[in-house]
N, C-alpha and C positions, 0 to 999 in steps of 0.2 A: 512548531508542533512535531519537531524529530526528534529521535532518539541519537546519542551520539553512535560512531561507528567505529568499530577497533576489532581487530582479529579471533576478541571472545566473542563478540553479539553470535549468540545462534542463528541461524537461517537454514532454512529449506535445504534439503539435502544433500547436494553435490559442494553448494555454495561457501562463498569464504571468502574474507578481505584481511590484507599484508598491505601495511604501507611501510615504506623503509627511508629513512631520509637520507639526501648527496648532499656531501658538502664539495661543489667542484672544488679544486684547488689545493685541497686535503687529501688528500689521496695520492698515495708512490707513483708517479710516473706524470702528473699530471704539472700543468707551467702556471698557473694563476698565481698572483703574489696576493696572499691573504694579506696583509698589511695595509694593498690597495683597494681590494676590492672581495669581499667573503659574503656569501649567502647562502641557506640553504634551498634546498630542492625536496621534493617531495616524490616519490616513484608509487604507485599504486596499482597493483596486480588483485584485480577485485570480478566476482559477479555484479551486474549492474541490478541484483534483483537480492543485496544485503540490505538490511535498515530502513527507513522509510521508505515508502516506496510509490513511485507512480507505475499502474501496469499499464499498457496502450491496447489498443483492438487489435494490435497484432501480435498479443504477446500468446494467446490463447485459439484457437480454434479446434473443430470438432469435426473429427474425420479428413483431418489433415487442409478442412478449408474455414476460411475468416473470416472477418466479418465483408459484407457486401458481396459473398459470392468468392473473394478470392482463394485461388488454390493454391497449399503450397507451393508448388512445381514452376508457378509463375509467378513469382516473389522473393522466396526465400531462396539467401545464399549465403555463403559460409565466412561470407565481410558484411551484413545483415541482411536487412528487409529492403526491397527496392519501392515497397507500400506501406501503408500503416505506420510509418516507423513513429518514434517518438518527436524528432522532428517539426512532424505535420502537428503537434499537440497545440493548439493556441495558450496564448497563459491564460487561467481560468481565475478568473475571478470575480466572484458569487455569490450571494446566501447560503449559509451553512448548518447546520443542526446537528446538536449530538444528542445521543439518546444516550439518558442514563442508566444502563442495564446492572450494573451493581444495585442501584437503588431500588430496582425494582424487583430486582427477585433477592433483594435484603440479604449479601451474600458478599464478601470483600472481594471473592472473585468468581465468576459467573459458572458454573461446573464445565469442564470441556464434554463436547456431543451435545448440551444445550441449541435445540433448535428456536430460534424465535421467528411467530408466526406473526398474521397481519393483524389479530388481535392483540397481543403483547403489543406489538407494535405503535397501537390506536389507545393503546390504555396506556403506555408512555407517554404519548404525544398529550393526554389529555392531562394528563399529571402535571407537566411541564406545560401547560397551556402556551404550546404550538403548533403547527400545522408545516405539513411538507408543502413547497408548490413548485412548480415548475422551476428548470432553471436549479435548481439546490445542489448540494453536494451534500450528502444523508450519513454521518458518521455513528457509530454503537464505543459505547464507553464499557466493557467488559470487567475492565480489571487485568487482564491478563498479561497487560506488562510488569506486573509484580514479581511474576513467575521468574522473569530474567534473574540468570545468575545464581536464582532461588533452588528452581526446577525447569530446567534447561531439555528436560528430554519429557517431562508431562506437556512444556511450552509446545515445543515441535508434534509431539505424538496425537495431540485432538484439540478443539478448540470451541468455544461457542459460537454463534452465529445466524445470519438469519438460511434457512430451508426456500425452499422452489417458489413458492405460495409467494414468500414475503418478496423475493426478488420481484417477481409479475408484476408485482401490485405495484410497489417502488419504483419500476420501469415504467408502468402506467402512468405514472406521477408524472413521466418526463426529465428526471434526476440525470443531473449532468456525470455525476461517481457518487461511488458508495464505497465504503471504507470502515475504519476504526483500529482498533490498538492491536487486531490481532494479524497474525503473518497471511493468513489468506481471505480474511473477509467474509466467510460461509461458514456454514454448521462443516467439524470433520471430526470423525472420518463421515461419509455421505453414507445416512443408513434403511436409502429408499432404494442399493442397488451396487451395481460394482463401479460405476464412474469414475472416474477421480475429478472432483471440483467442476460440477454440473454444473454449481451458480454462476463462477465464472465464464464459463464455457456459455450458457445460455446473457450474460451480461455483457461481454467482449463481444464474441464474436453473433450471437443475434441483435442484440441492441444496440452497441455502439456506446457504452457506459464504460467509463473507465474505473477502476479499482484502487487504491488508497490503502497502501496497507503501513500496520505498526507508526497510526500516527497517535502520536502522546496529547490525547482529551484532559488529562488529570486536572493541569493546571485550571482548565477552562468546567470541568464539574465541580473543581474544588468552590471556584467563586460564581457557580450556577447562573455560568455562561450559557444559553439555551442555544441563542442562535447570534450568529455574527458572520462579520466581513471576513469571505475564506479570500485568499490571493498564495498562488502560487505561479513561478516562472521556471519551467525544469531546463535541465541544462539540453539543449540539442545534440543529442550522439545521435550524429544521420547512421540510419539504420538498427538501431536498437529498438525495442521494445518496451524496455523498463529501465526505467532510471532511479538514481536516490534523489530524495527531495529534503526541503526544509519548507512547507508550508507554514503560512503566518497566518494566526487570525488577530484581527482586530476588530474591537468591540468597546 
């Protein structure tokens, strides 16, 4: 359920990925005798938080502390996190759901600033005749990976998403992550206030819920896939935060 990754995909501000290939051996000054033995290599100077994305409870906190109480000042360091990290993630694998939000508000892509609430929410599920339960991983199908490539600065500039109400309620659930096709998973820009990315901020670091972003539903609404086996194993970078993923579902 990823998106591929190359130095166009948009991402989040500062962010960016360059991979460049070695070929040892090939190269002036170097002793390998290609004839015996050639392969390439792969070098990759990347943010860990381009393209799919798994975010961790430590990737987010509010007023500089995280989830369970932790403070920056006791954790964070500049070789990563000595808590939370990505690491500690167990591989998850679960019951999964996606909601179809194009379908429901009859639109090829969902308007960016589109909040959805817990009633939208309950009138998808009822459409789809499914139900959230404990344990899930709760994905929204927007549409909004169209936009790549398309509109690459509407993509980044706002997004649809679920608001504060819908997060509660989905936390109440007991949801293991919540996620879908867009870069941050919330309604943005957030327009209860000056925040930046509240949901996350109250889903990381209050709840303990991890976050999913820009993972690819299409295939899975196209053949009105509701709910299925999510399984994912992310790569362990002790001390990081967020990583790229390739999530599979099976169904």
């Amino acid at each position: 359920m990823a998106v591929p990754i190359d130095k166009h995909l948009p991402a989040f501000c500062h962010r960016s990925f360059n991979l460049y290939n070695i070929q040892p051996g090939e190269q002036g000054g170097q002793t390998l005798d290609p004839s015996k033995f050639s392969f390439n290599d792969e070098l990759v100077t990347a943010w860990t938080g381009v393209g799919t994305q798994l975010n961790g409870i430590g990737h987010i906190g509010i007023n500089n502390v995280y989830y369970n109480g932790n403070k920056a000042q006791d954790f964070v360091t500049v070789e990563g996190v000595k808590k939370l990290g990505i690491e500690k993630v167990p591989p998850i694998v679960t019951r999964a759901v996606v909601l179809d939000m194009v379908a429901y508000y009859n639109k090829a892509i969902v308007p960016g600033g589109t909040e959805f609430t817990v009633s939208d929410i309950q009138a998808v599920l009822k459409k789809q005749n499914i139900e959230i339960k404990k344990g899930d991983v709760v994905l929204f199908n927007t549409g909004w990976l169209e936009l790549i490539d398309k509109d690459n600065k509407q993509f980044l500039e706002v997004e649809p998403g679920i608001g504060m109400e819908a997060a509660k309620w989905l936390a109440d659930k007991g949801i293991v992550a919540f996620g879908g096709d867009t870069w941050a998973s919330e309604v943005y820009p957030n327009s209860y206030g000056s925040e930046e990315f509240p949901i996350n901020q109250y889903m990381l670091a209050k709840r303990g819920i991890y976050n999913l972003e820009l993972i690819d539903t299409r295939p899975l609404v196209k053949e009105k896939v509701w709910e299925f086996l999510f399984v994912l194993g992310q790569p362990l970078y002790v001390g990081s935060t967020q990583v790229n993923i390739n999530p599979v579902a099976i169904y």
